[in-house]
Backbone as JSON Lines, residues from 0, in Angstrom:
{"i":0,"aa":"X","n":[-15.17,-24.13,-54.5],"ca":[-14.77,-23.61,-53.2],"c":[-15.99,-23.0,-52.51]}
{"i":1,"aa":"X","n":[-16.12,-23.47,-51.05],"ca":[-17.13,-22.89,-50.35],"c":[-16.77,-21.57,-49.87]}
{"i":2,"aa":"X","n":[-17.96,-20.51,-50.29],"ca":[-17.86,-19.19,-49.95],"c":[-17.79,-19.24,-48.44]}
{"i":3,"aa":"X","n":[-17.47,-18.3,-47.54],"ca":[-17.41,-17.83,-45.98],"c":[-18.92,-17.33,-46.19]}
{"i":4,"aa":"X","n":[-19.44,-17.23,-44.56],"ca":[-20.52,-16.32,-44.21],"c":[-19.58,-15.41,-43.62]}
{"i":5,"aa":"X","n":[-20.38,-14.16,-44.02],"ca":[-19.61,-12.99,-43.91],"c":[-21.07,-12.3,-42.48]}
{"i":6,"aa":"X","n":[-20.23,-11.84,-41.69],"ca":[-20.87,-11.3,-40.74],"c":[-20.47,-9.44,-40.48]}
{"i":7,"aa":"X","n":[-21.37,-9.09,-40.11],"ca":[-21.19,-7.24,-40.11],"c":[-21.94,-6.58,-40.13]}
{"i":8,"aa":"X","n":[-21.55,-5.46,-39.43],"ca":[-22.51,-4.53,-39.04],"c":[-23.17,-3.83,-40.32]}
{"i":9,"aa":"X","n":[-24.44,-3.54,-40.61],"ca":[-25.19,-3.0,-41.4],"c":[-24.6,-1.7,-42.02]}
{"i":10,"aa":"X","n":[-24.76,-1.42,-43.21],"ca":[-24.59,0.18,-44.24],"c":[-26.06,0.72,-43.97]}
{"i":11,"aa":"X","n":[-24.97,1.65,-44.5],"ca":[-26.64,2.86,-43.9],"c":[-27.13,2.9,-45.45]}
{"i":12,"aa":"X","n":[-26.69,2.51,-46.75],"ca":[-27.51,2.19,-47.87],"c":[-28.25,0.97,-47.95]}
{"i":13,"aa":"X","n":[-28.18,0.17,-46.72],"ca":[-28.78,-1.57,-46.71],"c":[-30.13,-1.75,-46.6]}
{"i":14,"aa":"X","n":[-30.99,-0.67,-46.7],"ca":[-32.16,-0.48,-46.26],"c":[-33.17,-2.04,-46.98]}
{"i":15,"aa":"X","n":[-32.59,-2.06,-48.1],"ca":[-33.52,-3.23,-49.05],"c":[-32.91,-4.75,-48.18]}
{"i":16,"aa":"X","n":[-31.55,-4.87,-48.0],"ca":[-31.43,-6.33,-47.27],"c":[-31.94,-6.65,-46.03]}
{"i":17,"aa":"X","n":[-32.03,-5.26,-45.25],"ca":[-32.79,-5.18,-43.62],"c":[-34.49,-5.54,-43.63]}
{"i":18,"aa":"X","n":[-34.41,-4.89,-45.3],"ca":[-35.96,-5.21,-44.9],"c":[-36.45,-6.98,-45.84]}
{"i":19,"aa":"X","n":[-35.33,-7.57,-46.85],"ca":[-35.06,-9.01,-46.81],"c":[-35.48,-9.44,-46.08]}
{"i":20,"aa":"X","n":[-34.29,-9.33,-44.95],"ca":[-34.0,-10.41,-44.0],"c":[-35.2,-10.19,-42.91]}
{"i":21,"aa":"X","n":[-35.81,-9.54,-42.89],"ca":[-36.89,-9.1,-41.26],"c":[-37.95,-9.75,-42.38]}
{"i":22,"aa":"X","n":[-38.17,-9.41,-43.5],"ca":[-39.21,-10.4,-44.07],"c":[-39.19,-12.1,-43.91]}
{"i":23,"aa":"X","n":[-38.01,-12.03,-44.65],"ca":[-37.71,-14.04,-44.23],"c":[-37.68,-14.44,-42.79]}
{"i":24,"aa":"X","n":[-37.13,-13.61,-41.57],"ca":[-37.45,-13.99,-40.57],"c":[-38.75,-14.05,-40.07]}
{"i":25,"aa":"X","n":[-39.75,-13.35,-40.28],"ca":[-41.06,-13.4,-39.74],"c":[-41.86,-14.27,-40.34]}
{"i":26,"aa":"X","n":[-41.31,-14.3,-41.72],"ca":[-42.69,-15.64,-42.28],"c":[-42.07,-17.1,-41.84]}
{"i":27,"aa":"X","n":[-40.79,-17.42,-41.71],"ca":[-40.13,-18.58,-41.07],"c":[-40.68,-18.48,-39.96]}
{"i":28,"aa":"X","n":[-40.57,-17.65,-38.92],"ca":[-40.97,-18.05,-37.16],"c":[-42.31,-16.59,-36.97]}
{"i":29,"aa":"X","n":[-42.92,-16.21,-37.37],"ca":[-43.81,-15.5,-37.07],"c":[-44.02,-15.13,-35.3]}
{"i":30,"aa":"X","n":[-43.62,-16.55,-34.76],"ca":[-44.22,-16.4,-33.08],"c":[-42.68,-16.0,-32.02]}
{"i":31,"aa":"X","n":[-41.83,-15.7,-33.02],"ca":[-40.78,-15.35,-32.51],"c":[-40.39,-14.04,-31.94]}
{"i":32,"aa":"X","n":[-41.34,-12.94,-32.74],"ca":[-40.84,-11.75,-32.96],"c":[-42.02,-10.52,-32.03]}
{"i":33,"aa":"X","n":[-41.12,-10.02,-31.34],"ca":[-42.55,-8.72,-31.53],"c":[-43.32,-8.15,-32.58]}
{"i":34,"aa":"X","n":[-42.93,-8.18,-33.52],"ca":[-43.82,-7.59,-34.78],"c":[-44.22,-8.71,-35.77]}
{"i":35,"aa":"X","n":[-44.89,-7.95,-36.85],"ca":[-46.15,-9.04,-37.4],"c":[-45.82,-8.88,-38.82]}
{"i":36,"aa":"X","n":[-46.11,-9.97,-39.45],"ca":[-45.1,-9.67,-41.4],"c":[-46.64,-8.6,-41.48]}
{"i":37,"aa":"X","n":[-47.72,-8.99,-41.09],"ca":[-48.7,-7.99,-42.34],"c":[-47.63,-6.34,-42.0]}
{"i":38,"aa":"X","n":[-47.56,-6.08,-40.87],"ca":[-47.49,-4.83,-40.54],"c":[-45.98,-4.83,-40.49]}
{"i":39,"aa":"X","n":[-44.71,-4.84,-41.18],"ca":[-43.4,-4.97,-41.77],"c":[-43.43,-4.51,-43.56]}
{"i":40,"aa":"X","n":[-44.33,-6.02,-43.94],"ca":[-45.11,-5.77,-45.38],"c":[-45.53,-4.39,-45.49]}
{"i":41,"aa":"X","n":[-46.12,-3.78,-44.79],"ca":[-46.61,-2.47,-45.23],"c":[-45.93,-1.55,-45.02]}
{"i":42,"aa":"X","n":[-44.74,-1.92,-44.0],"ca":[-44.04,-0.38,-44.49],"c":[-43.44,0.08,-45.79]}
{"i":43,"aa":"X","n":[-43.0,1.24,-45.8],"ca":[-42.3,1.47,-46.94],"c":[-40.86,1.23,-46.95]}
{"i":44,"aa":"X","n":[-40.11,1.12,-47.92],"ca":[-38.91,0.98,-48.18],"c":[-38.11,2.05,-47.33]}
{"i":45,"aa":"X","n":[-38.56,2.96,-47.43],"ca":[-38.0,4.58,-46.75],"c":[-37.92,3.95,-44.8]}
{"i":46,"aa":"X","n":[-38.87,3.38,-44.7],"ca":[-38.89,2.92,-43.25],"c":[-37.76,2.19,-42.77]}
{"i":47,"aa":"X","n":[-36.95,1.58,-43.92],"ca":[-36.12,0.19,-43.69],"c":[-34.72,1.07,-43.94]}
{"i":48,"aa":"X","n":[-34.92,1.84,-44.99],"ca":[-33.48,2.58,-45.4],"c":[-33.61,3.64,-44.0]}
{"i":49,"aa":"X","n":[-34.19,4.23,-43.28],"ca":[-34.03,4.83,-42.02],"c":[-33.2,4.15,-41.14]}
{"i":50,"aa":"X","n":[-33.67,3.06,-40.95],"ca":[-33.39,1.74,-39.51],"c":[-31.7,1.58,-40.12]}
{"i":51,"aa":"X","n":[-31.84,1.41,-41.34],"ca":[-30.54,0.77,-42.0],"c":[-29.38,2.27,-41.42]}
{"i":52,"aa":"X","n":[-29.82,3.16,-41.63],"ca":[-28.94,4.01,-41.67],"c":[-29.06,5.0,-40.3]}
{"i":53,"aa":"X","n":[-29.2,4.68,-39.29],"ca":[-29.65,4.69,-37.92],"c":[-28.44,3.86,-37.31]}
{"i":54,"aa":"X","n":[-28.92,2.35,-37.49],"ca":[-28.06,1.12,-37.08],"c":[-26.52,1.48,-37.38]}
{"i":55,"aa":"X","n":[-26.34,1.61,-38.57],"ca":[-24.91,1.13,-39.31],"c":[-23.98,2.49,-38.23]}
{"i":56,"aa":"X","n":[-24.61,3.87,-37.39],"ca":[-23.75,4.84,-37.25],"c":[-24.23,4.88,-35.88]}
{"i":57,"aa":"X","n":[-25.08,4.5,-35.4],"ca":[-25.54,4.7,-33.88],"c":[-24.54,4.23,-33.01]}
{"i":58,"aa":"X","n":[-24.51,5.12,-31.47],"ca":[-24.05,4.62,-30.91],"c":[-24.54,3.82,-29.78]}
{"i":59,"aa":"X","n":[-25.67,4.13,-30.12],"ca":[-26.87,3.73,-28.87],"c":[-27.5,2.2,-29.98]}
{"i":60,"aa":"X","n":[-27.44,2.03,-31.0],"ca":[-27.74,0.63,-31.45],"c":[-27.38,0.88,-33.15]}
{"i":61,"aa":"X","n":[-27.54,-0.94,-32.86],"ca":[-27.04,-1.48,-33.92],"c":[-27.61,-2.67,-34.36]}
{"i":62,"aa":"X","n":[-27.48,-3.06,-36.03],"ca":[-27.92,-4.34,-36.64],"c":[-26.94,-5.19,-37.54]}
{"i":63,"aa":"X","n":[-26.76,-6.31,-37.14],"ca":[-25.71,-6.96,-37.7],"c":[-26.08,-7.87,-38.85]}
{"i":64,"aa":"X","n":[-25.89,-7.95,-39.41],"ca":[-26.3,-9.07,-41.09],"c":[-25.0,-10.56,-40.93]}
{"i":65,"aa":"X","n":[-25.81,-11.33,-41.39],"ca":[-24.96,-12.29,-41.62],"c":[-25.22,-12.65,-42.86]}
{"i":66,"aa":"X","n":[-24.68,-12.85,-44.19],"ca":[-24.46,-12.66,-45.61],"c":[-23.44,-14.2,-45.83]}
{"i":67,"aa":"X","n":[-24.02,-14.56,-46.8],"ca":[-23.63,-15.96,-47.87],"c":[-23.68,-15.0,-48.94]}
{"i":68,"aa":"X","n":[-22.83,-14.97,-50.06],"ca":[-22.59,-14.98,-51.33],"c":[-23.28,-13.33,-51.23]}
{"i":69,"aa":"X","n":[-23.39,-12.62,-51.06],"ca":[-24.27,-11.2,-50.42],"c":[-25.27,-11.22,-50.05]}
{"i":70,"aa":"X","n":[-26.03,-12.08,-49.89],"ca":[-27.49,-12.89,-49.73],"c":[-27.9,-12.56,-47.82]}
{"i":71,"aa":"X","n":[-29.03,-12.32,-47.55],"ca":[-28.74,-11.75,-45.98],"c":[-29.25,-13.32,-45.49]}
{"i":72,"aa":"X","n":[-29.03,-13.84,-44.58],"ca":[-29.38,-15.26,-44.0],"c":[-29.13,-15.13,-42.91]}
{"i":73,"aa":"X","n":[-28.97,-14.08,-41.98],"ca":[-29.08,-14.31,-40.36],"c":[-29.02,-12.71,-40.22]}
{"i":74,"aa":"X","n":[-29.55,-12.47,-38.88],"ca":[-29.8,-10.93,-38.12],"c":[-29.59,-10.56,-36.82]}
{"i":75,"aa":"X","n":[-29.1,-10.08,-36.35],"ca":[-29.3,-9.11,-34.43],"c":[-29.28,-7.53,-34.66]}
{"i":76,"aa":"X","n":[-30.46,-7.57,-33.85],"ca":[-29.88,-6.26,-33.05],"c":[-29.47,-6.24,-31.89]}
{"i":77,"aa":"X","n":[-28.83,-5.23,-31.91],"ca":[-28.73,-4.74,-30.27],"c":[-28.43,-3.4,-30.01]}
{"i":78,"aa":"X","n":[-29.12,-2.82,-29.02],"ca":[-29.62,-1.31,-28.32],"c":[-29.0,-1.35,-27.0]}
{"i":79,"aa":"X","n":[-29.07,0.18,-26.43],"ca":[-29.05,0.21,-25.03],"c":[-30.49,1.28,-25.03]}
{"i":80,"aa":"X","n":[-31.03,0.67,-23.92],"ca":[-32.1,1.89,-23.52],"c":[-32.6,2.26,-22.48]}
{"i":81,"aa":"X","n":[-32.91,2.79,-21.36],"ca":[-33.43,2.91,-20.1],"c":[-32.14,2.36,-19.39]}
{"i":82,"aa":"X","n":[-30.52,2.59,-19.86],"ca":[-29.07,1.57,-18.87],"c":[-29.07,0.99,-18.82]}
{"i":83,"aa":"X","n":[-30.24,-0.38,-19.83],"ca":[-29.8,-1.79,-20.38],"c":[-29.56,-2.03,-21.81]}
{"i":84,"aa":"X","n":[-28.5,-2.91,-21.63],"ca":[-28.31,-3.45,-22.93],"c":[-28.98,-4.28,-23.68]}
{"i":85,"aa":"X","n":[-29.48,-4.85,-25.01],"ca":[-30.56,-5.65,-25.16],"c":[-30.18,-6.22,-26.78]}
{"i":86,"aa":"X","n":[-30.09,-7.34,-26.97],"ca":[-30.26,-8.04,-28.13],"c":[-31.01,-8.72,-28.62]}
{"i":87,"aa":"X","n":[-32.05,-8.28,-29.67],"ca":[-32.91,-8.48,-30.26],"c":[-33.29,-9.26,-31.94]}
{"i":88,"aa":"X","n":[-34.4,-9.28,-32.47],"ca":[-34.34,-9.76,-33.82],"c":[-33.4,-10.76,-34.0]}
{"i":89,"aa":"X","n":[-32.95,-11.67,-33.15],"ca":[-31.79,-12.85,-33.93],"c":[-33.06,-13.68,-34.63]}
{"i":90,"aa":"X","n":[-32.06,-14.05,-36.04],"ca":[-32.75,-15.07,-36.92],"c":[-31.96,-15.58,-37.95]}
{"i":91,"aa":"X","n":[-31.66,-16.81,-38.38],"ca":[-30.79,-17.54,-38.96],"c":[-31.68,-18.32,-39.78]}
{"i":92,"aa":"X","n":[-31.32,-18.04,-40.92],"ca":[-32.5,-19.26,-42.12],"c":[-32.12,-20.34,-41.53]}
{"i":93,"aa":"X","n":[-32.8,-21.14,-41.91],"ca":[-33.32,-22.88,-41.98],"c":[-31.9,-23.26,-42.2]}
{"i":94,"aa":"X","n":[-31.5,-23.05,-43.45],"ca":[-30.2,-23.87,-44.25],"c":[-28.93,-23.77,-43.47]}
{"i":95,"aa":"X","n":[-29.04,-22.96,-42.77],"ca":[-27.4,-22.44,-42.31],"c":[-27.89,-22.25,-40.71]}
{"i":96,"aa":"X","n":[-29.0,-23.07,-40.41],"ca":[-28.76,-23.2,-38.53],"c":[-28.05,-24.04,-38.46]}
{"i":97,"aa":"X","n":[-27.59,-24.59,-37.07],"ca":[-26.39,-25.28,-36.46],"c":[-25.05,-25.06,-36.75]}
{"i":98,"aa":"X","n":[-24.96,-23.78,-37.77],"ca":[-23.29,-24.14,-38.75],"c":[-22.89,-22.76,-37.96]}
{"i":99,"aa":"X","n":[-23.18,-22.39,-36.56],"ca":[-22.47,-21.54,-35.78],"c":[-22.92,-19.98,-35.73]}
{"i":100,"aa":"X","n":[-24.29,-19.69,-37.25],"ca":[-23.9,-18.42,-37.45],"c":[-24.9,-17.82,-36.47]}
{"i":101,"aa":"X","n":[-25.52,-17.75,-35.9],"ca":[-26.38,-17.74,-34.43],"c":[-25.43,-17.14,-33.68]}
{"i":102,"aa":"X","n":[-24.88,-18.11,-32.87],"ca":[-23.36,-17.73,-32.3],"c":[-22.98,-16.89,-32.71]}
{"i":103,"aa":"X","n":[-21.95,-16.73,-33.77],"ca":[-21.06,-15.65,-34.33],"c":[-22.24,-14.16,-34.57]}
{"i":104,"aa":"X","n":[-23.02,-14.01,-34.95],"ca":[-24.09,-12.64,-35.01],"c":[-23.52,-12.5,-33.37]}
{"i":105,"aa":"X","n":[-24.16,-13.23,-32.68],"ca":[-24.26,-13.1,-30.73],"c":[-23.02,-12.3,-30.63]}
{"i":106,"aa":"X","n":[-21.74,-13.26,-31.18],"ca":[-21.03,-13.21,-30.61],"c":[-20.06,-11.35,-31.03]}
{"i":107,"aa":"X","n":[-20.54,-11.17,-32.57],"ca":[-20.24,-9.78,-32.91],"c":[-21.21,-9.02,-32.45]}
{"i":108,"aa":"X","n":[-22.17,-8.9,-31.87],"ca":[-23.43,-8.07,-31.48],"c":[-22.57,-7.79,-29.7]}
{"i":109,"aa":"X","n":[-22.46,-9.03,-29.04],"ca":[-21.74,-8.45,-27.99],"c":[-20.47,-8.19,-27.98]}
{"i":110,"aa":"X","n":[-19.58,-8.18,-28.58],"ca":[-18.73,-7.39,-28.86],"c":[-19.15,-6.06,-29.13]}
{"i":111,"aa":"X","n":[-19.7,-6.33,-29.39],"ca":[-19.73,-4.22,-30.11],"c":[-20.44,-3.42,-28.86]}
{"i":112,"aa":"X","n":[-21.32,-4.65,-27.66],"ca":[-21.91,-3.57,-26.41],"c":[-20.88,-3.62,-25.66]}
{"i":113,"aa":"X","n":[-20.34,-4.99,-25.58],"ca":[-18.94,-4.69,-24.65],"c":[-17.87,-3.43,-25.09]}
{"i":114,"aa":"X","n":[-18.03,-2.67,-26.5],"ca":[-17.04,-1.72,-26.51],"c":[-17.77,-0.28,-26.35]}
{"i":115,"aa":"X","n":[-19.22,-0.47,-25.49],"ca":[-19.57,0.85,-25.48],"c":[-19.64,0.47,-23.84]}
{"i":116,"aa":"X","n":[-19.23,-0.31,-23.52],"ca":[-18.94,-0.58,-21.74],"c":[-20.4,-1.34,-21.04]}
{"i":117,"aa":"X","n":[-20.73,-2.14,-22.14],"ca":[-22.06,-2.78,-21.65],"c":[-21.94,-4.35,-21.62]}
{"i":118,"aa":"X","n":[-21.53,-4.91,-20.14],"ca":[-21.03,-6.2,-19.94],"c":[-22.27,-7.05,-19.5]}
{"i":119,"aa":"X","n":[-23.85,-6.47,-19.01],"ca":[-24.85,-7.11,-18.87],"c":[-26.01,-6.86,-20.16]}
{"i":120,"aa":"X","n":[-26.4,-8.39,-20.43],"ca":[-27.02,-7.94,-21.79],"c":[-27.83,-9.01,-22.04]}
{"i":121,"aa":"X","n":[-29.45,-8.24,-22.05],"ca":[-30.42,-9.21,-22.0],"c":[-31.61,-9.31,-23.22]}
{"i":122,"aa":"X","n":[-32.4,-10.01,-23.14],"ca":[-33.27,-10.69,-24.58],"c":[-34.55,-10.91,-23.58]}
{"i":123,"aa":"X","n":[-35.36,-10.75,-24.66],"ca":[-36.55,-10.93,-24.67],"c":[-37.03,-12.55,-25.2]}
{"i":124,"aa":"X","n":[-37.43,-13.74,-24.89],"ca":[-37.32,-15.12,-25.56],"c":[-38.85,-14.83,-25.32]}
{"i":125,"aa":"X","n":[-39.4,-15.39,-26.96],"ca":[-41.03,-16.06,-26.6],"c":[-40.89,-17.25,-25.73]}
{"i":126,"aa":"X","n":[-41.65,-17.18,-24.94],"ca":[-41.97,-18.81,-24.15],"c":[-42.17,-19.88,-24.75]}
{"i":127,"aa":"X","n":[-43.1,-20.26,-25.38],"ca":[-43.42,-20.8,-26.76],"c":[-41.76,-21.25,-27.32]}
{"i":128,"aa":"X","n":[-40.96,-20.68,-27.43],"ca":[-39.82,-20.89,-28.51],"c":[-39.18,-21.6,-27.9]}
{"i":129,"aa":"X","n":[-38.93,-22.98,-28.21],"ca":[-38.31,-24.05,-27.18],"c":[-36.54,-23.82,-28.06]}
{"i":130,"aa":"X","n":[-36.4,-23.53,-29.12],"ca":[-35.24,-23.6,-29.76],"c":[-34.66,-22.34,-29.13]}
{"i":131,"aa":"X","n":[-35.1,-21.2,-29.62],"ca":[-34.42,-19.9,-28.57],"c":[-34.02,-19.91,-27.51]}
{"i":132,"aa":"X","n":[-35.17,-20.63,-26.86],"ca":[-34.75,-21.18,-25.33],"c":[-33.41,-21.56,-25.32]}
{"i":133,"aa":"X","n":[-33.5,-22.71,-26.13],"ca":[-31.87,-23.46,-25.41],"c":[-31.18,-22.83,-25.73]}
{"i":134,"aa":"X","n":[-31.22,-22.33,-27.2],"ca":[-29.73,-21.56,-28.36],"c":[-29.15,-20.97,-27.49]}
{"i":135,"aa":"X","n":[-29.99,-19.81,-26.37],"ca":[-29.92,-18.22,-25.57],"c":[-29.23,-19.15,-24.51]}
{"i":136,"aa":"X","n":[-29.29,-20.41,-23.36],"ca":[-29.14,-21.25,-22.63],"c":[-28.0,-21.49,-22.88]}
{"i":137,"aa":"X","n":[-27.66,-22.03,-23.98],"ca":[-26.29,-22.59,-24.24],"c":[-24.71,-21.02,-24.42]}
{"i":138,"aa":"X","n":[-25.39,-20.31,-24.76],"ca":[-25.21,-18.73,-24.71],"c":[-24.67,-18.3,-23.79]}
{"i":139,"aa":"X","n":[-25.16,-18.72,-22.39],"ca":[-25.11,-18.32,-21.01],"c":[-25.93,-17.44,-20.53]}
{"i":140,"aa":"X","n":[-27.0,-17.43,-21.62],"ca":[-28.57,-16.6,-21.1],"c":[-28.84,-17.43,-19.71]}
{"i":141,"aa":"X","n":[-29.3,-16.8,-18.89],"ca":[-30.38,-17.23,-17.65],"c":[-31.78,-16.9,-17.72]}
{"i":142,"aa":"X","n":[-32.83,-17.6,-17.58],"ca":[-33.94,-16.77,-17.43],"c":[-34.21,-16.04,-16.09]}
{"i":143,"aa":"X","n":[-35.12,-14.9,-16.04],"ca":[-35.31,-14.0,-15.07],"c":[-36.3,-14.41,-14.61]}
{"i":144,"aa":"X","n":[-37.2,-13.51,-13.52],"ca":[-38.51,-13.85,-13.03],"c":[-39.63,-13.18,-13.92]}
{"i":145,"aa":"X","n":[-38.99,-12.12,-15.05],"ca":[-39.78,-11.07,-15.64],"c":[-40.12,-11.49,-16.87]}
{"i":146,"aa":"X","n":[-41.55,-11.19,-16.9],"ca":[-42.42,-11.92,-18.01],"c":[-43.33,-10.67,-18.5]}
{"i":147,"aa":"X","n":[-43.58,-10.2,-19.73],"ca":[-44.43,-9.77,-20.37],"c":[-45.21,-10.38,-21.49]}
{"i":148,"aa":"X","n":[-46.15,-9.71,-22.05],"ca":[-46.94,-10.17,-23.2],"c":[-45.9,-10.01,-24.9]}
{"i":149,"aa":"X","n":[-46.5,-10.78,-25.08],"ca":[-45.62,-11.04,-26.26],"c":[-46.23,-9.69,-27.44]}
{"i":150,"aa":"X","n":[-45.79,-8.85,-27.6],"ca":[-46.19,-7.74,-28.21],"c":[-46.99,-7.8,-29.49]}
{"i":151,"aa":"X","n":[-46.28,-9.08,-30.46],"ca":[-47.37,-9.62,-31.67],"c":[-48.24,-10.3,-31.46]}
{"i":152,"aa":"X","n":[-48.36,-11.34,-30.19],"ca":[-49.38,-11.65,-29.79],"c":[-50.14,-11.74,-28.49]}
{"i":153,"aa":"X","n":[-50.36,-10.69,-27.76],"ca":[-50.65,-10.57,-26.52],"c":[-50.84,-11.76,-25.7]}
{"i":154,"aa":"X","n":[-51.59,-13.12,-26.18],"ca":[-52.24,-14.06,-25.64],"c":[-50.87,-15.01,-25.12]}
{"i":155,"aa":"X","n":[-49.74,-14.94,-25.33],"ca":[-48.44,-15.65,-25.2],"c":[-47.48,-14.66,-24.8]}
{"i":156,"aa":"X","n":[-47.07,-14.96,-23.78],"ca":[-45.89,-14.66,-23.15],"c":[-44.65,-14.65,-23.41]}
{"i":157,"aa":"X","n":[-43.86,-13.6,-22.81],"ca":[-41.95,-13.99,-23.31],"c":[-41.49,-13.3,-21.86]}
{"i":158,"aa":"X","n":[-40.11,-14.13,-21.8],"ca":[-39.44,-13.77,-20.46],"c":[-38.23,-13.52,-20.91]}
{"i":159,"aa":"X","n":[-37.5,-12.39,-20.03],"ca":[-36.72,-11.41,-19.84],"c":[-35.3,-12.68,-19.69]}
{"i":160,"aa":"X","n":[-34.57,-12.79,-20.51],"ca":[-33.12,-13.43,-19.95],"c":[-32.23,-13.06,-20.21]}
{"i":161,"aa":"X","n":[-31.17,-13.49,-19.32],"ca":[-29.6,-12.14,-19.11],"c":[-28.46,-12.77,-19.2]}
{"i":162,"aa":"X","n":[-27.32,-12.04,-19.57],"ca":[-26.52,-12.85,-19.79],"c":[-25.07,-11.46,-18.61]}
{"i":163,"aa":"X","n":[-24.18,-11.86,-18.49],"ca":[-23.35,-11.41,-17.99],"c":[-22.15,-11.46,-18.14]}
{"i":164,"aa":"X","n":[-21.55,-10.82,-19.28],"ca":[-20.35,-11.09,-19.86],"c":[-19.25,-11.5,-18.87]}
């Protein structure tokens, strides 16, 4: 019998799977992310059990896990900050893209801003990332006119896209 992917919001003891899964996501897509594996790698464990236990009770943000067999294989966050809403860090291993769980993270990540009354809700996409592109596209992301530097790598760009529940 095939196990379910189990999707949900983070424990504030999850500190070791948060910092899993942000590992496997950065060495899979490195050009995806604002941050950089050397400088993830070096934090400490204490850094990850913080975030973990921040996320799981905040009301101002949150991190969602997507779990096979307890195993972490997909991620979002999402924050409000400055009176926007924002979903961040999505990443879905290799094995288990196309099988929806992209979607379903999205789709429990906005749920949970829609219940703090946050119906506009936008992402940061590397330019570069032709797959994000569409995934966020098919989503009902729009892109904006607003473009910054890509924070891990200054020399590449990412643009601001929104979605509108």
């Amino acid at each position: 019998m095939k196990k379910e992917i189990e999707i949900r919001r983070i424990n504030s003891d999850e500190g070791n799977l948060l910092r899993k899964v942000r590992l496997a996501a950065l060495e899979n897509a490195p050009y995806a992310f604002g941050a950089k594996l050397s400088d993830e790698l070096n934090k400490p464990l204490s850094s990850f059990n913080e975030a973990a236990q921040r996320n799981s009770t905040s009301e101002l943000s949150a991190t969602f896990l997507a779990l096979h067999c307890n195993e972490p294989i997909g991620q979002i966050g999402a924050f409000v900050t400055g009176g926007k809403a924002f979903i961040c860090a999505m990443w879905v291993a290799s094995d288990y893209r196309r099988q929806k769980v992209g979607k379903n993270l999205f789709i429990i990540a906005s749920g949970w801003l829609h219940d703090i009354n946050e119906n506009m809700i936008f992402a940061w996409v590397a330019d570069t990332n032709e797959a994000a592109k569409m995934f966020y596209r098919e989503l009902g992301f729009e892109p904006t006119e607003v473009k910054q530097s890509l924070p891990s790598n200054p020399t590449e760009s990412e643009t601001l896209y929104a979605y509108n529940r």
